[in-house]
C-alpha positions in Angstrom: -19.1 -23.3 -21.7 -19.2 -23.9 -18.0 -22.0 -25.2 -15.6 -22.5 -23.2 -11.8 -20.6 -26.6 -10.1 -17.5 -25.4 -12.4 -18.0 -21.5 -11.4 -18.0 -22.6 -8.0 -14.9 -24.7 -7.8 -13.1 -22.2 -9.8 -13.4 -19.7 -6.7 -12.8 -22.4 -4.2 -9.7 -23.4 -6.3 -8.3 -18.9 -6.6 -8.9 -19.1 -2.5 -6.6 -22.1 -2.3 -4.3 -20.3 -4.5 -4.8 -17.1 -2.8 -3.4 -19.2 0.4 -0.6 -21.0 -0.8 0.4 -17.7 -2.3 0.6 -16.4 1.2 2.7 -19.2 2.2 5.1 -18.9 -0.5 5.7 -15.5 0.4 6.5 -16.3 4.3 9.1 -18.6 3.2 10.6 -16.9 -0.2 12.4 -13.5 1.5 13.1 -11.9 -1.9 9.1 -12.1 -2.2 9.2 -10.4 0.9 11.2 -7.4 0.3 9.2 -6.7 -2.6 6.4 -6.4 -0.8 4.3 -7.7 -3.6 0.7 -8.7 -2.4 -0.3 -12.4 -2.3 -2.9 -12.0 -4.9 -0.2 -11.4 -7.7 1.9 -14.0 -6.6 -1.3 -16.4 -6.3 -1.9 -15.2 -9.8 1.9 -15.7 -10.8 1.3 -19.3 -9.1 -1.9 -20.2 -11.3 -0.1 -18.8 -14.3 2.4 -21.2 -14.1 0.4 -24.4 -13.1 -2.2 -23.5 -16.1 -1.1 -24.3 -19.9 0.9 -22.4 -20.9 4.1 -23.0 -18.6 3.4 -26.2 -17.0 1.2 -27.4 -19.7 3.3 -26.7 -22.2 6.4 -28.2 -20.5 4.4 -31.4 -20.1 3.7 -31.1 -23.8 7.5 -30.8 -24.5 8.7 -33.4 -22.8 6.2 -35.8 -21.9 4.0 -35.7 -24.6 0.2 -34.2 -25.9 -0.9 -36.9 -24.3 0.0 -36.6 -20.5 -2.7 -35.7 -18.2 -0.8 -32.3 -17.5 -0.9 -31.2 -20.9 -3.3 -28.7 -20.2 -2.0 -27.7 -16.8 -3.8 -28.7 -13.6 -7.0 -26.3 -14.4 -9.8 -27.8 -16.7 -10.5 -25.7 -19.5 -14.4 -24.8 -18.0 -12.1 -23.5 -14.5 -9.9 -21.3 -17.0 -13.2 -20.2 -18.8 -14.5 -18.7 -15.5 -11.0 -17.1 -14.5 -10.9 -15.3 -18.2 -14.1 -13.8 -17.6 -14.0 -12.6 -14.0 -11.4 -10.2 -14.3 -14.7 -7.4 -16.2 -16.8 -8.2 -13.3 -15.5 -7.8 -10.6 -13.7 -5.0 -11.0 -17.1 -2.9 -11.1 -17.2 -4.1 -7.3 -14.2 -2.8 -6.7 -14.6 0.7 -8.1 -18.5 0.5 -6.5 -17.3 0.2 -3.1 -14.5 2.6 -3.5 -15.8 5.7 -1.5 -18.7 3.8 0.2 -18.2 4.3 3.7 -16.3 7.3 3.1 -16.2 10.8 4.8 -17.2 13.2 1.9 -16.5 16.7 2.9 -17.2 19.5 0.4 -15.0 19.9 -2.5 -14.2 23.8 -1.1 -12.8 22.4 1.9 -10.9 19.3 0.0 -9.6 21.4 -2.2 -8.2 24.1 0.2 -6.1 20.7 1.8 -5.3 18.8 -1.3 -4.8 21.2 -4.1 -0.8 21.1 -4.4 -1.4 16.8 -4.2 -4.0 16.8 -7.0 -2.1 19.1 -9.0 1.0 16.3 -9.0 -1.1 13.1 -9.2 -3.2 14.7 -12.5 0.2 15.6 -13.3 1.7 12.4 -13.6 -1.4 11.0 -14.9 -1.7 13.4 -18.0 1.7 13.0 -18.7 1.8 9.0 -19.2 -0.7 9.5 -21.7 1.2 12.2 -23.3 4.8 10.1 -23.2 3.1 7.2 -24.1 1.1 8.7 -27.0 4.0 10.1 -28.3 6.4 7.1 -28.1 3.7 4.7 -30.0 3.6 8.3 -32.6 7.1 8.7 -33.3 8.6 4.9 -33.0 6.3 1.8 -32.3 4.0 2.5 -34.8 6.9 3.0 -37.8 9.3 0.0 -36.6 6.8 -2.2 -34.5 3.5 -1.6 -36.7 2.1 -1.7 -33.0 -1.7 -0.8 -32.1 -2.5 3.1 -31.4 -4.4 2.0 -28.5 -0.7 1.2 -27.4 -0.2 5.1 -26.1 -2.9 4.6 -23.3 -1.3 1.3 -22.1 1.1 3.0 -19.6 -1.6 5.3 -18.0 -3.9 2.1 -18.1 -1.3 -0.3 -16.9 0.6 1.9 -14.2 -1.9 4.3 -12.9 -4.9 2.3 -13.2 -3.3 -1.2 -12.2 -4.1 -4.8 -12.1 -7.7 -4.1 -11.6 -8.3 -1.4 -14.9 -5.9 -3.9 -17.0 -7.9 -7.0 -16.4 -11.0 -4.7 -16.3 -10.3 -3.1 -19.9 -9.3 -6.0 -21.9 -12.6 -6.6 -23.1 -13.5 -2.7 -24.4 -9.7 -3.4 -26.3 -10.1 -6.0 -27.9 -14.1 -4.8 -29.1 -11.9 -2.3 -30.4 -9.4 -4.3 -32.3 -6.6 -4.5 -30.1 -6.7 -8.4 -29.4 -3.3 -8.1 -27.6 -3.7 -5.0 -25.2 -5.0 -6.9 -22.0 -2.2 -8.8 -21.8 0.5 -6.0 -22.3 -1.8 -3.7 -20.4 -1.5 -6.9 -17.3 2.3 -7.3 -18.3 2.9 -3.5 -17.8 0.9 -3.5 -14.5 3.1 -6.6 -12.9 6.1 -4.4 -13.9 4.7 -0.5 -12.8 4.2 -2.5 -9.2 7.7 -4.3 -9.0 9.0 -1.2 -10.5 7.5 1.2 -8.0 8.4 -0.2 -4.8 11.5 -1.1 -5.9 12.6 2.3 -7.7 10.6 3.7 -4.7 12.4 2.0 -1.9 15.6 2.7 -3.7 14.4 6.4 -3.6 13.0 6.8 -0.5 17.0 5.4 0.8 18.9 8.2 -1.2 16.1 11.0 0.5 17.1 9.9 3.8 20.9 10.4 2.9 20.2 13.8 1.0 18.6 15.0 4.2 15.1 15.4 1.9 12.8 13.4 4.2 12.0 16.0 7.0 9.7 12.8 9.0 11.3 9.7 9.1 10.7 7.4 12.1 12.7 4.2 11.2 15.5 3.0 8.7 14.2 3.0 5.6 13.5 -1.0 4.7 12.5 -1.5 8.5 8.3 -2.1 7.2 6.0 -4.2 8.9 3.1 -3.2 7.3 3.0 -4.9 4.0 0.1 -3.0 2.5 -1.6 -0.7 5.4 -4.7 -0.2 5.3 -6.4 2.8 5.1 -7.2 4.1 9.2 -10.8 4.1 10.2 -12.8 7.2 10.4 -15.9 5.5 12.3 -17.2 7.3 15.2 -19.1 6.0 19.0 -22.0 8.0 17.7 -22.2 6.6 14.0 -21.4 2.8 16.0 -24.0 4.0 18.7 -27.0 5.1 15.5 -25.8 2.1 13.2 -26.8 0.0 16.1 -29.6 1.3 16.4 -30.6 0.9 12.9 -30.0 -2.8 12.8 -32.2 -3.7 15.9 -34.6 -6.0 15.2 -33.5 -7.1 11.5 -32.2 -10.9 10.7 -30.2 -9.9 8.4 -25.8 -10.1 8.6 -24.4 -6.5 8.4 -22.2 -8.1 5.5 -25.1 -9.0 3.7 -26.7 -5.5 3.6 -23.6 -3.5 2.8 -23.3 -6.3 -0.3 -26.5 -5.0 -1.6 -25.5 -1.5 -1.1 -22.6 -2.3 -3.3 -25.3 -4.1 -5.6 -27.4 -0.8 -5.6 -24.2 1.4 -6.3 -23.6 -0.8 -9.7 -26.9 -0.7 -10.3 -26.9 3.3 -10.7 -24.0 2.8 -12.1 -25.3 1.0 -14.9 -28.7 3.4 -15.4 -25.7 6.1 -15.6 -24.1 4.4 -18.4 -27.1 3.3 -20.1 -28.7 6.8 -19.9 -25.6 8.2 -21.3 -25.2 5.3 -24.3 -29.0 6.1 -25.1 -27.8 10.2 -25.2 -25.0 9.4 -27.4 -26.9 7.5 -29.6 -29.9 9.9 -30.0 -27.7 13.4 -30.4 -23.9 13.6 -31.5 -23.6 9.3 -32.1 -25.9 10.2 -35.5 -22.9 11.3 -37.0 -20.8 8.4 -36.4 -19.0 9.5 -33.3 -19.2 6.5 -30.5 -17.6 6.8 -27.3 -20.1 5.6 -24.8 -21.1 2.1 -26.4 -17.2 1.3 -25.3 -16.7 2.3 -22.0 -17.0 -0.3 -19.3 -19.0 -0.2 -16.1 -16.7 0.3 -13.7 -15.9 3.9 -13.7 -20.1 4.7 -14.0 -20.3 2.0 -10.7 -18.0 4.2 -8.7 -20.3 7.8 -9.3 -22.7 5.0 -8.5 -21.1 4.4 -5.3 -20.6 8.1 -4.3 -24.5 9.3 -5.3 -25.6 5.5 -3.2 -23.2 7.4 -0.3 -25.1 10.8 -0.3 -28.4 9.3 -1.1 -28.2 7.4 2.6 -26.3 10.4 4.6 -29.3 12.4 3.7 -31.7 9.5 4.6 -29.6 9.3 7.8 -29.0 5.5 6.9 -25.2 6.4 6.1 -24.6 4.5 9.6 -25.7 1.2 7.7 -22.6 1.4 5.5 -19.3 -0.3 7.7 -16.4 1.4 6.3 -14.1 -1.4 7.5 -16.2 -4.3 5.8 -16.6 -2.0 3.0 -13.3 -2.3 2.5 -12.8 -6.2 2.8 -16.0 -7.0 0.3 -13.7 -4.6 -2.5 -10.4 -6.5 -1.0 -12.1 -9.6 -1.7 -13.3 -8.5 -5.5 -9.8 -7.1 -6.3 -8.0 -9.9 -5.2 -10.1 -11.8 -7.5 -9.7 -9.7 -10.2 -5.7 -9.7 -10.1 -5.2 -13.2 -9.5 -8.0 -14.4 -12.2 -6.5 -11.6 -14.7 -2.5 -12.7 -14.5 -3.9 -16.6 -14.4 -5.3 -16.0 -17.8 -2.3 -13.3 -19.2 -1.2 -14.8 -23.3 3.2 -15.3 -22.7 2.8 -15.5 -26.1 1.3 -11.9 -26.8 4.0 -10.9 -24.2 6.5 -12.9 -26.8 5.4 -11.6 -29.8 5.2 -8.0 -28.7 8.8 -7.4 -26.9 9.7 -4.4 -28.3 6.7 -2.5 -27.6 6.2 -4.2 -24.3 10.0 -3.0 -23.1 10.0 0.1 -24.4 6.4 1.3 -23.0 7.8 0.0 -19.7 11.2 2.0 -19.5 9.2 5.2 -20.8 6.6 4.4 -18.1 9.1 4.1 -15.5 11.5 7.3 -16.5 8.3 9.8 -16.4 7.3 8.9 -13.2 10.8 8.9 -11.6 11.7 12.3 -13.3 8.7 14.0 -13.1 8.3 13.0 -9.2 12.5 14.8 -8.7 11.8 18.1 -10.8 8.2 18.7 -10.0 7.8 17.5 -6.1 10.4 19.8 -4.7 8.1 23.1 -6.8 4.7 22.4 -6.0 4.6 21.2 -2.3 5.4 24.2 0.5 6.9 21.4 2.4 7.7 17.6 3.0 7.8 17.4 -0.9 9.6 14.0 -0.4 6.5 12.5 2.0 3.7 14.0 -0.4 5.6 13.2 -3.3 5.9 9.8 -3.0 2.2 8.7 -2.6 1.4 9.7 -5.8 5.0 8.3 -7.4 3.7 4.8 -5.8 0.3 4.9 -7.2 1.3 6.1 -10.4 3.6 3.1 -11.0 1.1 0.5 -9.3 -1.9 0.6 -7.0 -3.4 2.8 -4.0 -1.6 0.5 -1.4 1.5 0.6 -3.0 1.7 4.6 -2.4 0.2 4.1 0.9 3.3 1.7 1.3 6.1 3.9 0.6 4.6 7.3 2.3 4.6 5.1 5.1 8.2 4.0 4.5 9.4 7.5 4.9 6.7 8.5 7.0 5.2 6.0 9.3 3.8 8.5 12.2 2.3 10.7 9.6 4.4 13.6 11.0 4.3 15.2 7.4 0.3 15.3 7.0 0.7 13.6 3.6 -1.1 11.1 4.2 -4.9 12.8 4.6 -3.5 15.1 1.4 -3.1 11.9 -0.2 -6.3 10.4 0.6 -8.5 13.6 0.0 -6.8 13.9 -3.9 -8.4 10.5 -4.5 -11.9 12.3 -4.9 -10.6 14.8 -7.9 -8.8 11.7 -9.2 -10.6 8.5 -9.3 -13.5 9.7 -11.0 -11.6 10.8 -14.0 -7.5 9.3 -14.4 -6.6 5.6 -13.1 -9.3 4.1 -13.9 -11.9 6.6 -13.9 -13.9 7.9 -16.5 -10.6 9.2 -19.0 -8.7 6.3 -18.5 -12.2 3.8 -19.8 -13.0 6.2 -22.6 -9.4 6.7 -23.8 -8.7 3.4 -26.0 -11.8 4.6 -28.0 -11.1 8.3 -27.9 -7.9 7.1 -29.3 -9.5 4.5 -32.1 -12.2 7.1 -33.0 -9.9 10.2 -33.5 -6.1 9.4 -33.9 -3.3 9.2 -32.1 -2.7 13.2 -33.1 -5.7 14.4 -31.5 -5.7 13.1 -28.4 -2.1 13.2 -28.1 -2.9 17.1 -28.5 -5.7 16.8 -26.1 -3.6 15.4 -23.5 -0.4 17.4 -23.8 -3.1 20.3 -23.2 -4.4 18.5 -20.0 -1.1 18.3 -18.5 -0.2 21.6 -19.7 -3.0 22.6 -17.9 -2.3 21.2 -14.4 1.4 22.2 -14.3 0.3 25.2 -15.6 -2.0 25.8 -12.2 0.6 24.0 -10.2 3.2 27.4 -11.3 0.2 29.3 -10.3 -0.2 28.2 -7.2 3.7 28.3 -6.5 3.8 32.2 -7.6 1.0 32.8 -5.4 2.4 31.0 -2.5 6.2 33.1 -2.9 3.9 36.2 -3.0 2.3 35.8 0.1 
């Protein structure tokens, strides 16, 4: 279908994009006070120049004939984009706590608890609102897929990345349409979060609610902030030390680390296929055979992290590079992903698409104003937040509005927020749950794990109370 001189044009075409997408934000201001990353407007960009908008303009009036009837990508360009989306999203999720700081899970807990309680929280109950909604009315009037209940947890939580990422275990599955909605419901979880965020974050600075804010709310320079640096002189000083000698580029060996860490990742998930398929898979129940690589590359990732720590080679892993090679890979994933979305599947499934959406959104905003103020001793606004932003888009986009109303981390929130990633990647947005759940969901019914999750987020607002009591009676 494509030749290696078309793979690599297709990349050197996205970076162009990924530039010019850049540029169009500088100049367009409304671009700007969404604070949407360059990738999706690079993707928005190639969406538009590929066949389905401009081509099919050209088509309309012009004629099939015209030499933009097909948009300005080939078709072998378009081929690569529409694959790359599954790929490089294992990258992403490989590299995720490379590099990382990974103190015990005691000690995590002890400073996260009342932030992983909210962010499993919100998590369970997508799946739960969603399930429910695709139970009661999209299934009846719309006739729509019941893989359509995991599409908000999938879309919102997970992101660009886990959309783009899934769309290929989907439509294995049946559902031909659910990486598009799942990419449609992603664009609008992001706009929708910083904007219902922003919007928020302005009527908690009026209400007196934000105990720590440093600046008008609005006043951001930081686009997306990256996560601070926890490298040391001393790791520097032995990292150094390790390298002597070697002709080798430090980017290069922290690429094959990432290599290695999908590498486990994929014994992990062949190990557990092969398990299935010898034990409980005999009777016909397959979970394993659809879940994709990614969530298996980041336990890859963490067991690559404490196999060098107790090597002492952890030092070879540079946290900040670490974090630019799995910049890189998800800034190819959400520009090829929205480059290759179907308007048409969008079209055709409106109804389902718009209501998912305004269910998506209400949960997350209602959930964030009953439950914040209960389960955190203080600053609920600041911690709050975080996890409202990620839940409606990406890491970066609750990193954004905690620093909105935060910017000096006066509140602590921001460590909170970064230690409840451990107890939450591996399983909800985009972790183990959110793979396995389109087939949990084809392989059992929308009933049963629309009772399993209700019982899941049962479950954590159930310990959240607990851990309220407990903190009045002390």
């Amino acid at each position: 279908m494509f030749s290696l001189k078309d793979i690599f044009f297709a990349f050197v075409i996205l970076s162009l994009l990924l530039l010019a997408g850049r540029y169009l934000k500088q100049k367009i201001r409304w671009l700007q006070q969404l604070h949407l990353p360059e990738s999706i407007v690079a993707g928005f960009l190639a969406l538009i120049l590929g066949p389905q908008v401009l081509g099919g303009l050209s088509q309309q009036f012009l004629g099939t004939d015209t030499f933009l009837a097909e948009g300005i990508f080939s078709e072998p360009i378009r081929a690569v984009w529409s694959q790359s989306p599954g790929l490089f999203i294992n990258i992403v999720f490989a590299a995720l706590f490379l590099g990382e700081q990974l103190p015990s899970p005691k000690e995590i807990w002890r400073k996260a608890a009342p932030q992983v309680i909210f962010g499993q929280s919100l998590a369970w109950g997508q799946y739960v609102v969603g399930l429910f909604v695709t139970l009661v009315l999209l299934r009846p009037v719309f006739g729509a897929h019941p893989i359509s209940g995991a599409l908000i947890e999938i879309g919102f939580e997970g992101g660009h990345g886990t959309a783009g990422g899934m769309a290929k275990t989907m439509e294995t599955l049946g559902f031909q349409d659910g990486g598009d909605l799942a990419l449609g419901l992603a664009t609008v979880g992001i706009v929708s979060g910083i904007i219902a965020g922003t919007a928020l974050a302005g009527w908690g600075r009026r209400q007196g609610h934000i105990q720590s804010i440093t600046r008008r709310v609005g006043d951001v320079e930081d686009v997306i902030p990256e996560l601070s640096s926890t490298e040391t002189p001393e790791i520097k000083q032995r990292r150094a030390k390790l390298l002597q000698g070697l002709l080798i580029d430090p980017l290069s060996i922290n690429f094959g680390i990432v290599g290695i860490a999908i590498v486990f990742g994929w014994l992990i998930l062949n190990g557990l296929t092969g398990l299935e398929a010898a034990t409980w898979g005999r009777s016909g129940v397959a979970v394993m055979t659809y879940v994709p690589l990614f969530p298996m590359a980041l336990i890859g990732g963490i067991l690559v992290q404490i196999i060098l720590n107790q090597l002492n080679l952890g030092p070879l892993v540079i946290e900040p590079l670490m974090k630019n090679i799995a910049g890189l890979a998800l800034d190819v994933v959400v520009v090829t992903a929205l480059a290759s979305i179907s308007l048409q599947v969008l079209g055709s499934n409106l109804g389902v698409f718009v209501i998912l959406s305004l269910v998506g959104i209400a949960w997350n905003i209602v959930f964030f104003l009953y439950y914040a103020p209960k389960i955190f001793p203080d600053h609920w606004f600041e911690r709050g937040i975080g996890d409202l932003g990620q839940s409606m888009g990406v890491t970066a986009t609750g990193i954004l509005l905690l620093r909105m109303v935060d910017r000096d981390n006066r509140s602590g929130a921001f460590e909170s927020f970064a230690y409840k990633q451990l107890f939450f990647e591996p399983i909800v947005g985009g972790g183990l749950f959110t793979a396995a759940a389109p087939a949990l969901i084809a392989r059992f019914g929308l009933v049963a794990i629309l009772l399993l999750t209700t019982g899941l987020l049962l479950f954590w607002v159930g310990i959240g109370f607990l851990l309220i009591r407990r903190r009045r009676l002390e």
